[in-house]
Chimera marker file (.cmm) of the C-alpha trace (Angstrom):
<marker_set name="trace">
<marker id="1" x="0.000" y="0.000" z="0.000" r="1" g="1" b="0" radius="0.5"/>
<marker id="2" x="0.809" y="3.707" z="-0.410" r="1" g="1" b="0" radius="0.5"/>
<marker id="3" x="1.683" y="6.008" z="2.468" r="1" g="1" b="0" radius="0.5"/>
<marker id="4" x="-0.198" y="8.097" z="3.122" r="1" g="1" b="0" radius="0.5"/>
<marker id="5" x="1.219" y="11.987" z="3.178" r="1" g="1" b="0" radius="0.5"/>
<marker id="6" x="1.455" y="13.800" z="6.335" r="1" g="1" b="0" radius="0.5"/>
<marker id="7" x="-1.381" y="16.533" z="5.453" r="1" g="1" b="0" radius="0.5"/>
<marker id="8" x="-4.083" y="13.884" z="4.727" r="1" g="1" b="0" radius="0.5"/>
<marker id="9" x="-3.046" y="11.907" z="8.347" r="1" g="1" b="0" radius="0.5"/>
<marker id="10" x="-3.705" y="15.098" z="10.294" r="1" g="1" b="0" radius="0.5"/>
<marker id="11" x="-6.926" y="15.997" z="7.691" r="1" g="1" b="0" radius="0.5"/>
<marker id="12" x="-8.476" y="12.591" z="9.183" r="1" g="1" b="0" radius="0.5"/>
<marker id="13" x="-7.282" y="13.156" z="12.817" r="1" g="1" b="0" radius="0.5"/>
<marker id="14" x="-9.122" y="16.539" z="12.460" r="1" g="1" b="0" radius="0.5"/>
<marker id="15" x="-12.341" y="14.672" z="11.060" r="1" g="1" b="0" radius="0.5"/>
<marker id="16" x="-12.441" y="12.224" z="13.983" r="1" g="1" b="0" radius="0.5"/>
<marker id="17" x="-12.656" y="14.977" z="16.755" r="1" g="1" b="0" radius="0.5"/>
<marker id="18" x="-15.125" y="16.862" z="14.807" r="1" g="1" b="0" radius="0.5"/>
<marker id="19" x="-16.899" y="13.842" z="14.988" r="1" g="1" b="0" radius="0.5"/>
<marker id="20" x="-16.893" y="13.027" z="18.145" r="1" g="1" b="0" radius="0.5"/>
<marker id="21" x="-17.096" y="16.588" z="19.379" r="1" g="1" b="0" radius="0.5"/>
<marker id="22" x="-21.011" y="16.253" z="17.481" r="1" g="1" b="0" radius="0.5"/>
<marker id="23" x="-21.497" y="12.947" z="19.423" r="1" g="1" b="0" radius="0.5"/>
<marker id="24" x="-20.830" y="14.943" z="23.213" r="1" g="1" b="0" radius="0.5"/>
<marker id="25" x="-22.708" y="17.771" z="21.795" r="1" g="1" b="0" radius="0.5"/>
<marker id="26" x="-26.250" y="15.809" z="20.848" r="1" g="1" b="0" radius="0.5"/>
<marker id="27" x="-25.300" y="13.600" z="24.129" r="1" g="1" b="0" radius="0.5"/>
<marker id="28" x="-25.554" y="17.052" z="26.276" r="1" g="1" b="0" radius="0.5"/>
<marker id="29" x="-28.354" y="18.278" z="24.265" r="1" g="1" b="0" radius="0.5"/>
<marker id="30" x="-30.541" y="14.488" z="25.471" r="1" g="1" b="0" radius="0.5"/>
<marker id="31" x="-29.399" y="15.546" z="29.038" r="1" g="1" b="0" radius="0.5"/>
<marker id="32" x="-30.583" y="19.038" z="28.929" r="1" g="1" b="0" radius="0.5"/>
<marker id="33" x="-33.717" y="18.123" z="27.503" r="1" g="1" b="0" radius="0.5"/>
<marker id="34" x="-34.502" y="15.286" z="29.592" r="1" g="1" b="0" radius="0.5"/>
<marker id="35" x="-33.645" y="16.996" z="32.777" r="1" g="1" b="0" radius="0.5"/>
<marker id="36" x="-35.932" y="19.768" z="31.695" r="1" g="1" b="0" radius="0.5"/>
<marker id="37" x="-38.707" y="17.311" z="30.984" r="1" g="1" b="0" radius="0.5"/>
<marker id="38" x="-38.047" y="15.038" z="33.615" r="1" g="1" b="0" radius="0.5"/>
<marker id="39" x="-36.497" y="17.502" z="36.531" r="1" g="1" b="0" radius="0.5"/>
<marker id="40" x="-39.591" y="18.788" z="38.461" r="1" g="1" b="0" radius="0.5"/>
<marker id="41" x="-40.076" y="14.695" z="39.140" r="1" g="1" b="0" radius="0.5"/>
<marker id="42" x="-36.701" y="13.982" z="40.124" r="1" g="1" b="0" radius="0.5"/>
<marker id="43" x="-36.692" y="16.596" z="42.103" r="1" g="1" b="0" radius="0.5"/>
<marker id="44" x="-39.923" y="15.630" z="44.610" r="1" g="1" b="0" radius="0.5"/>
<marker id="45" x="-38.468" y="11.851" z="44.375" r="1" g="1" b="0" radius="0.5"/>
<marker id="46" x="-34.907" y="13.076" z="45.921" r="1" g="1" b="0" radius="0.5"/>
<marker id="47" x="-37.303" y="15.297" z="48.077" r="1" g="1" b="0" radius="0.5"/>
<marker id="48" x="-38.888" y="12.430" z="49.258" r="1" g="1" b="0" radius="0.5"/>
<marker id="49" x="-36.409" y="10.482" z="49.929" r="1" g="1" b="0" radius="0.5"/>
<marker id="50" x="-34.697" y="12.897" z="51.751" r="1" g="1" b="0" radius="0.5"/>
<marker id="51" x="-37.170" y="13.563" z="54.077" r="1" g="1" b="0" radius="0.5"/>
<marker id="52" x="-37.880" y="9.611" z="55.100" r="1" g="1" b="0" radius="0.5"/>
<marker id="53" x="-34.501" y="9.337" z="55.859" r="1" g="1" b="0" radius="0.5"/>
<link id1="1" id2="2" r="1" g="1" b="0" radius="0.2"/>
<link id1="2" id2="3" r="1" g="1" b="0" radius="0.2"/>
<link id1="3" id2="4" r="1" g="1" b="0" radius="0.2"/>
<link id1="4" id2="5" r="1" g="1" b="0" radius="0.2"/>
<link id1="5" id2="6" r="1" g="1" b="0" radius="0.2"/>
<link id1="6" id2="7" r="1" g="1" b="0" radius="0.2"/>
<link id1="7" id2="8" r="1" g="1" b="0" radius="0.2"/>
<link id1="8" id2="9" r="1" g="1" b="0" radius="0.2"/>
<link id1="9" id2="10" r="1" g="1" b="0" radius="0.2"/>
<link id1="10" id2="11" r="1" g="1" b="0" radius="0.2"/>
<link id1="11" id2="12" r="1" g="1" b="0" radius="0.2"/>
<link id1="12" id2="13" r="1" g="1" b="0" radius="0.2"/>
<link id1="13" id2="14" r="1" g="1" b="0" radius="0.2"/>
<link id1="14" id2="15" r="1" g="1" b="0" radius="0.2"/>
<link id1="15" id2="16" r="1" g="1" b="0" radius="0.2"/>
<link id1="16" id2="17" r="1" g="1" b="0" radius="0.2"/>
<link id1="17" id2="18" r="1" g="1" b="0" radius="0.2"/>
<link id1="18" id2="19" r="1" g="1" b="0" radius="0.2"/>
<link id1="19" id2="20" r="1" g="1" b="0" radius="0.2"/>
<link id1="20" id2="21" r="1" g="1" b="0" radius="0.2"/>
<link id1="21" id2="22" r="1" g="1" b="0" radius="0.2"/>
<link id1="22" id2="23" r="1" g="1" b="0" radius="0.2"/>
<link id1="23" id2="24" r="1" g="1" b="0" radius="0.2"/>
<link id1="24" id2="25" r="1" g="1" b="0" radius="0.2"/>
<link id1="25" id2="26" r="1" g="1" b="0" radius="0.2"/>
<link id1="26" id2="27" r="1" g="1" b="0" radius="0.2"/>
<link id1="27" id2="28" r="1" g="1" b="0" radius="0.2"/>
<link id1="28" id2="29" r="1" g="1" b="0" radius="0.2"/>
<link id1="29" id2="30" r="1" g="1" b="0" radius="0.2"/>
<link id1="30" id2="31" r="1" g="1" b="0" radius="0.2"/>
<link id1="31" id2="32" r="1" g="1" b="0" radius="0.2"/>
<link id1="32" id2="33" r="1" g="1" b="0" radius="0.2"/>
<link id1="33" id2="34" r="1" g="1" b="0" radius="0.2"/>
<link id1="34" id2="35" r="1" g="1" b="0" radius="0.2"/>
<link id1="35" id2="36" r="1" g="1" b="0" radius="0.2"/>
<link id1="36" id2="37" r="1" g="1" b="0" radius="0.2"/>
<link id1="37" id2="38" r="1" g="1" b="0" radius="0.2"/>
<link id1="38" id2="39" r="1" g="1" b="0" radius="0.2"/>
<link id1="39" id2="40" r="1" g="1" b="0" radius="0.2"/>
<link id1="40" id2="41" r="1" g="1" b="0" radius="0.2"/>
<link id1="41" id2="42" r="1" g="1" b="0" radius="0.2"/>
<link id1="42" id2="43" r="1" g="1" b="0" radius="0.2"/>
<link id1="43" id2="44" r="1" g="1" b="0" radius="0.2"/>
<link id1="44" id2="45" r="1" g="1" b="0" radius="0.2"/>
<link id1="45" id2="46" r="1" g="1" b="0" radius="0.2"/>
<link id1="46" id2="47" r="1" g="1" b="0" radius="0.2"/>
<link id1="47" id2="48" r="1" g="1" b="0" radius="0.2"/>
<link id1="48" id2="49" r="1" g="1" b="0" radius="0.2"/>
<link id1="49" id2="50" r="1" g="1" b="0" radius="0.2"/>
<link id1="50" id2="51" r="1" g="1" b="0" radius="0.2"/>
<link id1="51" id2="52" r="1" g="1" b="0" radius="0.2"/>
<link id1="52" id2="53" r="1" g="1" b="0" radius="0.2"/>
</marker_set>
């Protein structure tokens, strides 16, 4: 096989943390979104909780 030159190796490194910069950006975007659906619930559970203890 051909080597590869430098410029494309770093060109490809650069693509795979773009990439996986997207992936923790839509994985923080689920969070955010779920804790605003889901927070006022979590909240009165660890309430709860809290107070039987």
């Amino acid at each position: 096989m051909l080597a590869l030159p430098a410029a494309s190796r770093v060109s490809q490194a650069g693509q795979g943390l773009a990439e996986y910069a997207l992936i923790l950006v839509l994985i923080a975007i689920v969070a955010i979104v779920s804790l605003m659906f889901f927070g006022g619930t979590v909240s009165t559970m660890l309430s709860n909780v809290g107070t039987s203890v």
